[in-house]
FIVEXGU-113196 format. One record per residue: residue in three letters; chain; x, y, z of N, C-alpha, C in turn; residue number from 1. Coordinates in nm, 3 decimals. Layout:
BEGIN
[site 'ala', 'A', [X, Y, Z], [X, Y, Z], [X, Y, Z], NUM],
...
//
This chain:
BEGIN
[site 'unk', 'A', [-1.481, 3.910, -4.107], [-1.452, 4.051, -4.114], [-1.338, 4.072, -4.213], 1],
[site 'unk', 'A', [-1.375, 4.127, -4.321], [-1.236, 4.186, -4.403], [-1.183, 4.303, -4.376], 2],
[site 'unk', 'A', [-1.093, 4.327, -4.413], [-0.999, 4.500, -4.319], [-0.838, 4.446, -4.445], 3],
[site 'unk', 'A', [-0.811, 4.613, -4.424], [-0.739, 4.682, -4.583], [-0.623, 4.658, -4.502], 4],
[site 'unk', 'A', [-0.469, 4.624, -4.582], [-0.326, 4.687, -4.493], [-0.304, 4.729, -4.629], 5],
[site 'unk', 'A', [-0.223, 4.786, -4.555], [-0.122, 4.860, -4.669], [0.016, 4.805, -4.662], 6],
[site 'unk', 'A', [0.068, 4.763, -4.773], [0.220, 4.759, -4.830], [0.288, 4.760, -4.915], 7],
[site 'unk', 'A', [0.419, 4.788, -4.914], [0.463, 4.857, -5.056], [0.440, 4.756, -5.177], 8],
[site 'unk', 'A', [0.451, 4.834, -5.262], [0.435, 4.761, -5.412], [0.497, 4.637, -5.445], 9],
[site 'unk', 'A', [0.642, 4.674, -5.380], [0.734, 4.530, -5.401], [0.680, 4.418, -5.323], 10],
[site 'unk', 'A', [0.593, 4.432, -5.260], [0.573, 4.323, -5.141], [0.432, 4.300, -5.169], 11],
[site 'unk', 'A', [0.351, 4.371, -5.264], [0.252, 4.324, -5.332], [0.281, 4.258, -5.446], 12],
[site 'unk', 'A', [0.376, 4.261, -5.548], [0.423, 4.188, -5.672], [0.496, 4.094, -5.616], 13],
[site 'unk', 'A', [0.519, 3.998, -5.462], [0.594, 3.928, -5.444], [0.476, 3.838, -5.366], 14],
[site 'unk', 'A', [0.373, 3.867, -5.358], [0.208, 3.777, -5.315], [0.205, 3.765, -5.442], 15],
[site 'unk', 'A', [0.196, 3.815, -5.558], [0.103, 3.807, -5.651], [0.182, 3.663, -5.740], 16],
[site 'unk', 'A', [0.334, 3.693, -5.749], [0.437, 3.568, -5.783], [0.399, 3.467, -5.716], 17],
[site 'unk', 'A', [0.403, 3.440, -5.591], [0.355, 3.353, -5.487], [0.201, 3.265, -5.530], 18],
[site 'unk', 'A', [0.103, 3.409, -5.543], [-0.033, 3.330, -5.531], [-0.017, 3.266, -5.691], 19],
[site 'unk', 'A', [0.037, 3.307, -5.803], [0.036, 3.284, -5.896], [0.129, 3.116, -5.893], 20],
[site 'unk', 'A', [0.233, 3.090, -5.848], [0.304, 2.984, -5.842], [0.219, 2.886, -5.726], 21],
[site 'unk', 'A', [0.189, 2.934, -5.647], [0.140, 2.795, -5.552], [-0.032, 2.798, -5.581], 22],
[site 'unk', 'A', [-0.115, 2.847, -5.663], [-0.218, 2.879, -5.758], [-0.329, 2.848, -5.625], 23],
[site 'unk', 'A', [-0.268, 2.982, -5.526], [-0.323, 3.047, -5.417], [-0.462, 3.123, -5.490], 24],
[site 'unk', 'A', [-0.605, 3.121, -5.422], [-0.700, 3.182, -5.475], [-0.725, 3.291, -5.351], 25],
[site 'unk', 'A', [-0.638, 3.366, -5.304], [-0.680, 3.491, -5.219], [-0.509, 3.486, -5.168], 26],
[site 'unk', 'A', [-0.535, 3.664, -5.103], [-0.408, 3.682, -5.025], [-0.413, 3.666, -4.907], 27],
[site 'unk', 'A', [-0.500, 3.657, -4.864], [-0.531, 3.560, -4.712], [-0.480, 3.410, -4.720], 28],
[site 'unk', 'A', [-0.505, 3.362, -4.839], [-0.429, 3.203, -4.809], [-0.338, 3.179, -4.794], 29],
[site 'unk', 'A', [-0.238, 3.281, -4.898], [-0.119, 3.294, -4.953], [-0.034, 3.338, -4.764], 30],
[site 'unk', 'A', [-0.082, 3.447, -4.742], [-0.060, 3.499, -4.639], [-0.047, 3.415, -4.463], 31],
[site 'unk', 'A', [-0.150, 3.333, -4.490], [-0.139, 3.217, -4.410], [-0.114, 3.069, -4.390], 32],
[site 'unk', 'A', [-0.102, 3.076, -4.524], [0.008, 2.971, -4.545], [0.141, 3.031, -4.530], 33],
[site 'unk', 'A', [0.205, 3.121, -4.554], [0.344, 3.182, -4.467], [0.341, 3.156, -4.328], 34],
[site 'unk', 'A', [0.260, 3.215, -4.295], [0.259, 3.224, -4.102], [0.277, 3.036, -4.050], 35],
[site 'unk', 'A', [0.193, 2.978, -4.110], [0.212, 2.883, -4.101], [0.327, 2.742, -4.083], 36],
[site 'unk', 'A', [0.418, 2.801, -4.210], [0.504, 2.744, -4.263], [0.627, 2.812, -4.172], 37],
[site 'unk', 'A', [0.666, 2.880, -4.042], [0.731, 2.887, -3.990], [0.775, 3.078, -3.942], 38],
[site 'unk', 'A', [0.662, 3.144, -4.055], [0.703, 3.316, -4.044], [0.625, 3.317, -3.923], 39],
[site 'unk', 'A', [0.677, 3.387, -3.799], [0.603, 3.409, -3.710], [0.649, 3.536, -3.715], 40],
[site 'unk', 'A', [0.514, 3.638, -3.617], [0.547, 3.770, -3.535], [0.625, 3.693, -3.416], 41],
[site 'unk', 'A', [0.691, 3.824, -3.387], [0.803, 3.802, -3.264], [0.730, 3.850, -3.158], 42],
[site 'unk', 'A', [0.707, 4.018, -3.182], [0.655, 4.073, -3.153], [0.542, 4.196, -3.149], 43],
[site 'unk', 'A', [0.458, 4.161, -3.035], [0.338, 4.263, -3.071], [0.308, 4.310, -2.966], 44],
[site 'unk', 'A', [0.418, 4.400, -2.889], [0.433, 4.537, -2.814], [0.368, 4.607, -2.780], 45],
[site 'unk', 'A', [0.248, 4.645, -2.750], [0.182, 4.742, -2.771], [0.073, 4.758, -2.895], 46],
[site 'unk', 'A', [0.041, 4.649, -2.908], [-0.062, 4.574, -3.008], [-0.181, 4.580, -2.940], 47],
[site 'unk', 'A', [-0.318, 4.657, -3.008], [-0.428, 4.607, -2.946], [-0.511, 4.592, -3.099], 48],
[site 'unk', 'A', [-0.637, 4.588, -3.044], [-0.703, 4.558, -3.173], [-0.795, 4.657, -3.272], 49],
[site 'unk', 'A', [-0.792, 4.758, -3.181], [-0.782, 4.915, -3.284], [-0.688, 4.955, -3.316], 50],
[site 'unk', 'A', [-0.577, 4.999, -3.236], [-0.488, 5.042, -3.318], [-0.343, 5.044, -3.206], 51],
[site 'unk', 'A', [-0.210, 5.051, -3.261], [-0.075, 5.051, -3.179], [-0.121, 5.135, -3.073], 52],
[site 'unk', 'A', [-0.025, 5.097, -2.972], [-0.014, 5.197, -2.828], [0.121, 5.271, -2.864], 53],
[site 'unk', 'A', [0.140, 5.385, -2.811], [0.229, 5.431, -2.827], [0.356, 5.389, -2.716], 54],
[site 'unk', 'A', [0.433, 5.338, -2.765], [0.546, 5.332, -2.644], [0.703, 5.386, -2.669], 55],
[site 'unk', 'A', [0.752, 5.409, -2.613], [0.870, 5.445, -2.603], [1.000, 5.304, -2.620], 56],
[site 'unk', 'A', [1.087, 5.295, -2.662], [1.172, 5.221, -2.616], [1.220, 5.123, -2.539], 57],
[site 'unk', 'A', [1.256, 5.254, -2.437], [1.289, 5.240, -2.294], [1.149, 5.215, -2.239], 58],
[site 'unk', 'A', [1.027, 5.235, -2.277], [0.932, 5.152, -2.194], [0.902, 5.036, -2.243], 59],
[site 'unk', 'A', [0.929, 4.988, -2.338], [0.916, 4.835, -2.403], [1.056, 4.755, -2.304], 60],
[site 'unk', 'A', [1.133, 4.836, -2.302], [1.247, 4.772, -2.208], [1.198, 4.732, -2.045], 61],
[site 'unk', 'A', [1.170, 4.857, -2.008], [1.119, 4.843, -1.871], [1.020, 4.712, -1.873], 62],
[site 'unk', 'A', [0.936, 4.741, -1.911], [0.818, 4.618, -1.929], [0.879, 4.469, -1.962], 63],
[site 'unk', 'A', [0.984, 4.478, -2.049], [1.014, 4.356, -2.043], [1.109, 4.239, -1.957], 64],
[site 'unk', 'A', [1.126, 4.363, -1.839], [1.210, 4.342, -1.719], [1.099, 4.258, -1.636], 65],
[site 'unk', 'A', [0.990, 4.312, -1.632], [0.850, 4.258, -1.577], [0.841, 4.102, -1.499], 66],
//
C-alpha cells in the first residue's frame, strides 16, 4: 500500500541529501533505515490507522496514570 505525508520543504531537501549520499533508491528506504538506526516514535497517543483521535492533554495525562 503506498499513502502521501506531507512535510515541509526543508525536511524534503534533507531525504533528498541523504538518499543522494547513502545512494538510497526510494524514501521509504531512506526513511527506514532512520527508524532503524535508533530514531524511534515515542509516542502514538491517540494513533489509529485512519486518522488521530482527538485528545486533550489532560486526557493523555489521565490515561497515562492507567
Amino acid at each position: 500500500m503506498v499513502t502521501t505525508i506531507q512535510v515541509k520543504e526543508t525536511t524534503k531537501q534533507m531525504l533528498d541529501n541523504l538518499k543522494i549520499k547513502v545512494k538510497g533508491s526510494s524514501y521509504d528506504q531512506i526513511i527506514q533505515s532512520l527508524l532503524s538506526n535508533g530514531v524511534q516514535v515515542k509516542d502514538m497517543f491517540g494513533s489509529t490507522k485512519k486518522r488521530p483521535l482527538k485528545f486533550s492533554k489532560r486526557d493523555e495525562l489521565n490515561f497515562n496514570k492507567l
